[in-house]
N, C-alpha and C positions, 0 to 999 in steps of 0.2 A: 300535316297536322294529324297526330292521335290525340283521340278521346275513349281514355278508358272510363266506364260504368262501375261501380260496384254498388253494394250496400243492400243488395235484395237476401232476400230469406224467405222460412214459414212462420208466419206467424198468425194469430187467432184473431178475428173478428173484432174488430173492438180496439183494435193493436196497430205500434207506429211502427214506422222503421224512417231512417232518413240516408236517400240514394245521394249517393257524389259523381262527378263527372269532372276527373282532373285530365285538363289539355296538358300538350307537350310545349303549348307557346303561350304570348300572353294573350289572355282571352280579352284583352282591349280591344283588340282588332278585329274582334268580333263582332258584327252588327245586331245579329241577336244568336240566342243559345234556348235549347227547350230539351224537354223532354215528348217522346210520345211514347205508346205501348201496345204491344200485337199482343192478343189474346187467345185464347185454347182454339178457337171458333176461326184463328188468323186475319182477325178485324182488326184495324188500325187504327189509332185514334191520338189527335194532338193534345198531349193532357195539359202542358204547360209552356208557357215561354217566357223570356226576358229579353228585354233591348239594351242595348250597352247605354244608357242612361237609364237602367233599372226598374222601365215599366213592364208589368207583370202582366200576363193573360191567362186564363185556365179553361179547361171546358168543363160545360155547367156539372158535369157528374161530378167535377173533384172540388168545386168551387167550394169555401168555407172548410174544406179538409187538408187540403194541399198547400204546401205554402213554395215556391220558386226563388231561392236567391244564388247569389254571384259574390263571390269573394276573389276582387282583381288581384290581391296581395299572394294568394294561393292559387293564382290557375286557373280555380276551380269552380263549378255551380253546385247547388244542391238541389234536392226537393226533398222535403217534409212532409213524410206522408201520414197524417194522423184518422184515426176514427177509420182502416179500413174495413174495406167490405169483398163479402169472395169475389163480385164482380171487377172490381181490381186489380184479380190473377194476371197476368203475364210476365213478357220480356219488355223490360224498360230500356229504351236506345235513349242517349241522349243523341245531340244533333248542333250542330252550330253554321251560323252562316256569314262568309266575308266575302259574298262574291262567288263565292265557290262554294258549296256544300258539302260539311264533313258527319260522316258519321259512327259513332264508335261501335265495341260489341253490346251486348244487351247486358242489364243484369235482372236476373229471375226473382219474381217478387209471387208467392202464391197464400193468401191467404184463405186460411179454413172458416169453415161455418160452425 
């Protein structure tokens, strides 16, 4: 299974961006899928997830900014990152799990102040 990341950038304070994470299979078989993010400081942190019945989790820092969906027709998840904050900076991996844990490369989100 690959899972490529994209959709990171720079952008300002205040500013969205919306990351993807298209698998190589069908993400049905997926039990859940998330995103987390290693930051400047190399802290880890679980930002978001989804279960293959499309319940959502976030942690409290993204909670009400972040939004987590799965689109089974495309492969693929998103996160929707609105209203960020510099603390937000890092590499976005997504992640997915069937049993087996897969996880893709990052993609680089750095917003300014």
């Amino acid at each position: 299974v690959q899972l490529q990341a994209s959709g990171g950038g720079l952008v300002q304070a205040g500013g969205s961006l919306r990351l993807s994470c298209a698998a190589s299979e069908n993400i049905i078989s997926f039990n859940a899928m998330g995103w987390y993010r290693q930051g400047p400081g190399n802290q880890r942190e679980l930002v978001a997830d989804i279960t293959s019945g499309g319940r959502t989790s976030y942690a409290d820092s993204v909670k009400g900014r972040f939004t987590c969906s799965r689109d089974n027709a495309k492969n693929t998840m998103y996160l929707q990152m609105n209203n960020l904050v510099p603390h937000d900076t890092g590499v976005y991996y997504c992640f997915a799990e069937s049993g087996s844990y897969y996880r893709g490369r990052g993609t680089l989100v750095t917003v300014s102040s």
